[in-house]
N, C-alpha and C positions, 0 to 999 in steps of 0.2 A: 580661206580665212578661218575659218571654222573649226578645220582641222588644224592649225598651225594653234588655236588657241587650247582646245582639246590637251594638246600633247602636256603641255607646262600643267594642264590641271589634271591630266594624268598620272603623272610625274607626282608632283605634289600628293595625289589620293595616296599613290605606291607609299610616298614618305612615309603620311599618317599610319597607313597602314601598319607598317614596318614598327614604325615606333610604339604603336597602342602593345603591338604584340611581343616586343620589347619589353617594355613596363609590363606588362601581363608574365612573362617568365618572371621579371625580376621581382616584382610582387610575390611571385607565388613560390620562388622557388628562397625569397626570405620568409615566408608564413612555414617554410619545408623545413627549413634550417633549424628556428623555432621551435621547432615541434620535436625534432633530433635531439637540438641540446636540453629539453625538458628529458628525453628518450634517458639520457645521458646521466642528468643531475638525478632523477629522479628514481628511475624502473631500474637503471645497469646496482645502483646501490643497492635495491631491493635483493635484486639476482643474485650478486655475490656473497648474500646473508643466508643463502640457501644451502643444505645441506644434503641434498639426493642429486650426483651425478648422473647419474643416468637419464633423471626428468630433465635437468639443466644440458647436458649435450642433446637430448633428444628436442629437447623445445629450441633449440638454436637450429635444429636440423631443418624443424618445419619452419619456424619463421624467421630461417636468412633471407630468404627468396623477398619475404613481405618487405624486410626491410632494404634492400638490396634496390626492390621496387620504388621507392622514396626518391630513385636517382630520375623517374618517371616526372615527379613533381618539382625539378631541380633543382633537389636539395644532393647535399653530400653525407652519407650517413659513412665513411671510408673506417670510421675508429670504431663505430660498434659493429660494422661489419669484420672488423679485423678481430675483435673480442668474442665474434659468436663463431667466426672461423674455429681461431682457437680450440672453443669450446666443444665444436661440431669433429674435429678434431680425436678428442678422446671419445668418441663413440666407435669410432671406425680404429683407432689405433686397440681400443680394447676386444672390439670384433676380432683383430688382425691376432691377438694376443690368444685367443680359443681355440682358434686356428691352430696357433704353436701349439699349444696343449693337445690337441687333437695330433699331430706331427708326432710328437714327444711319443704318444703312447702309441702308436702305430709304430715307430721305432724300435718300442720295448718288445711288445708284441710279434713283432717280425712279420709285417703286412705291408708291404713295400706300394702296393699299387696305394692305397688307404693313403699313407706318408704322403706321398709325392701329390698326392689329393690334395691333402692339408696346404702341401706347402705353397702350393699353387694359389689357393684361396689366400693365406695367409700374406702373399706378395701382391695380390690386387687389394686386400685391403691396406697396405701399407703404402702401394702407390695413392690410394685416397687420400689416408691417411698425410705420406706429404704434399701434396698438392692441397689440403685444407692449412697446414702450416705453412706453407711456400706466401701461399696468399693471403693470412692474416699477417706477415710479415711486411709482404709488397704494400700491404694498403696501408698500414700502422708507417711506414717510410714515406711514403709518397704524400700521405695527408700532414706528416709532420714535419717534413722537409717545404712545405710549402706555407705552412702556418708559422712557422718559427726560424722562417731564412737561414737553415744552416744543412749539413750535407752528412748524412748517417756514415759513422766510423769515422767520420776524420775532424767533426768540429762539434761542441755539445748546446744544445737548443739552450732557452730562458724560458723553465715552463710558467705557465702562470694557472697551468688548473692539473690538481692530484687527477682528472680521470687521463690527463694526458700523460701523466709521467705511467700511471697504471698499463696502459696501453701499450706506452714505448717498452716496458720492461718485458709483457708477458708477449708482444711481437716479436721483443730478439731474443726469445726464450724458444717459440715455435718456431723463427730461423733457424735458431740453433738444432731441434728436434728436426727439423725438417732434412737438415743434412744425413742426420744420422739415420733415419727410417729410410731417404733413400738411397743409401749404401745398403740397406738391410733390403731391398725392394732391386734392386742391381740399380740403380741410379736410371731408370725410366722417367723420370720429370725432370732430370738434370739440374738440380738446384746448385747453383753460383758459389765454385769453390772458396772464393771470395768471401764468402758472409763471415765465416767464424773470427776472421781478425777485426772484420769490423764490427763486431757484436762486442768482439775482446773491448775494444775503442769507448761502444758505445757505451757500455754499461758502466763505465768510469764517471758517467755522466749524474749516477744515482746514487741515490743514499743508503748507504746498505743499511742503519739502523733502521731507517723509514721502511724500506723496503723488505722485512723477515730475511735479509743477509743473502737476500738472490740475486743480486747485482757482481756480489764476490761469486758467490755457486757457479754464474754462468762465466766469470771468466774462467775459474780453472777447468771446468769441463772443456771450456775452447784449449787452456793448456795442455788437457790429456788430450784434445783430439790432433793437434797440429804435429806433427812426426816432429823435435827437438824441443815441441814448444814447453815442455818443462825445466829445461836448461834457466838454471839461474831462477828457478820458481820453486812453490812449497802447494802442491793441490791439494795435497793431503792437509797441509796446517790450513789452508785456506778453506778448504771445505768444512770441517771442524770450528773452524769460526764462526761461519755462516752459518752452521746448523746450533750453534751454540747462540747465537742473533734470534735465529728462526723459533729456537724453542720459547724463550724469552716474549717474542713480539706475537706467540699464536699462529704461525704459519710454517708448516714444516716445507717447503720449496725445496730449501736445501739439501734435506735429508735426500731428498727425488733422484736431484743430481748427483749427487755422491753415491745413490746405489748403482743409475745408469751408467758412473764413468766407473764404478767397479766391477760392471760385466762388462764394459767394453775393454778394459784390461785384464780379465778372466781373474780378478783378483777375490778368490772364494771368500777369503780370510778376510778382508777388507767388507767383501758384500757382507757378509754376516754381521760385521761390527755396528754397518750401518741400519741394518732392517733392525736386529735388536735395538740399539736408540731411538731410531723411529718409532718404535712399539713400546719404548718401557720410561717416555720423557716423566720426571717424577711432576707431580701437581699441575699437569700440564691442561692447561686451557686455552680452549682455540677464540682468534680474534674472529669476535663476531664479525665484525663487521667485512671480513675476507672470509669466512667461513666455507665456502664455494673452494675457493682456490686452495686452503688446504685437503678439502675434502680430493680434489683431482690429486693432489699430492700423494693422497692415502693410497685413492683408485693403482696410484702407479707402482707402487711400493707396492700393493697385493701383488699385482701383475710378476715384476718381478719375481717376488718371493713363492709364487703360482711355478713360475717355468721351474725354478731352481728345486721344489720338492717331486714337481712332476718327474726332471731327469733323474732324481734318486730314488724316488717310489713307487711313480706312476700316478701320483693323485696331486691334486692340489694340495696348498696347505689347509689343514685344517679350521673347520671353525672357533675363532677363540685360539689360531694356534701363528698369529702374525707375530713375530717376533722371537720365535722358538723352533728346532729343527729335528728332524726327524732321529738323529744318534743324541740329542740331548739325557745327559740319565735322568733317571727317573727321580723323584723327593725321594731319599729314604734307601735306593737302589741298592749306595756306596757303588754306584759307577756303572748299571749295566742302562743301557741305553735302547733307546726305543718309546718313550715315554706315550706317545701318539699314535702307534701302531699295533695295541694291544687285540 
């Protein structure tokens, strides 16, 4: 008898039990959430007013993990972890970028074991490199595909908060990168040949004057990477727009892309049009308030302009010399050139 009454009031403990500790998640994992979206409103705005890359990808580096850890208190931190991806990002893509330079002049040099040193290094930081973009992509999809009932590349969200629409852009911006590093990496992380039209899709979805005209930047970059995809397109007037957006709103984004899609079409002539613009916007002042995001812009635009004086000189470019190239003549020369290399 005893036992047959036992049971039902065991049964029952199991329930309470079950449910206290129910409530207990869900309490706690809404004080989590809480604490994210102050994370959000508050600290990410801070961040982005910042103006030292290297502190900003290195402070993401060490506290992704912390925040990453918030999933411990069942919270969902998915968008600032996708933003500090991002970030963590150019740390390793500009490691990977040393690397080249170190390549380049072993090349010059004629030190083949050195080179092949370089290049090595250079391809595991690139695999980092996309696998930090691969997944600030995933998680920027996944959290907003689930907040906003709709389906990346093929339908456009209702946002209701700028850190969301921030998110979504600079995720299908690091898709977009992410493809490209790993072609450059031999495609070891295998990122989803797939993305680039639906980034093309998604970024339809933004405001290019809101956004420094990187919503247009990234689709034609998806148009110079697609083999036909510029049939019936203009990248060229499109990126000029958008760098013409970007200069206006404080954020040169555009300029980024219009120099990456012009090494990735070996267009010298072109590269050069764009690093000078980028270097010589006249009254040009940067929006505080995204300060961060153009400053990665700048990071990347050196980068470049690093590789392209390394292959023709051996050195980087100069200090005080972004926007200017090693045959430029000299003030005053009447045409002999070298201005930089005295």
């Amino acid at each position: 008898m005893n036992q047959r009454l036992m049971r039902p009031a065991a049964l029952a403990g199991l329930m309470l039990s079950t449910l206290a500790l129910v409530g207990c998640e869900t309490l706690e994992g809404g004080i989590t959430n809480q604490a994210i979206r102050q994370i959000e409103k508050k600290v990410a705005p801070q961040v982005l007013k910042g103006d030292d890359v290297d502190m900003g990808c290195t402070h993401t580096v060490a506290l992704g993990p912390l925040i990453t850890g918030l999933r411990g208190f069942y919270g969902d931190p998915s968008l600032m972890e996708s933003i500090m991806y991002s970030s963590a990002a150019v740390c390793a893509e500009t490691q990977a970028a040393q690397e080249e330079l170190r390549y380049l002049r072993a090349q010059r040099d004629k030190r083949p074991d050195e080179a092949l040193d370089a290049r090595i290094a250079q391809k595991r930081l690139l695999e980092r490199t996309t696998r930090r973009q691969l997944a600030a992509f995933q998680l920027m999809r996944d959290k907003l595909e689930k907040r906003y009932d709709f389906k990346y590349g093929e339908s456009c969200p209702r946002f209701r908060r700028d850190f969301d629409e921030l998110a979504y852009l600079l995720g299908g911006i690091a898709g977009l990168q992410a493809v490209q590093n790993d072609m450059a990496a031999q495609q070891v992380v295998g990122v989803p040949t797939d993305l680039p039209p639906k980034t093309d899709f998604a970024m339809r979805c933004l405001d290019n004057a809101k956004w420094w005209g990187a919503p247009l930047a990234a689709r034609a970059v998806v148009w110079s990477m697609i083999p036909g995809g510029t049939e019936g397109k203009d990248p060229q007037g499109a990126f000029d727009l958008a760098m013409g957006i970007g200069e206006r709103q404080g954020v040169r984004v555009a300029h980024a892309m219009a120099a990456v899609a012009a090494v990735s079409a070996d267009d010298r002539t072109r590269l050069r049009e764009v690093i000078r613009r980028f270097a010589s916007v006249k009254n040009f002042r940067q929006n505080t308030d995204y300060r961060f995001v153009d400053e990665i812009a700048t990071n990347l635009v050196q980068i470049i302009s690093d590789r392209y004086w390394t292959e023709a000189t051996g050195m980087r470019t100069p200090v005080g010399g972004l926007g200017k190239f090693w045959d430029d003549p000299k003030p005053g020369s009447g045409g002999n050139a070298g201005q930089f290399l005295d």
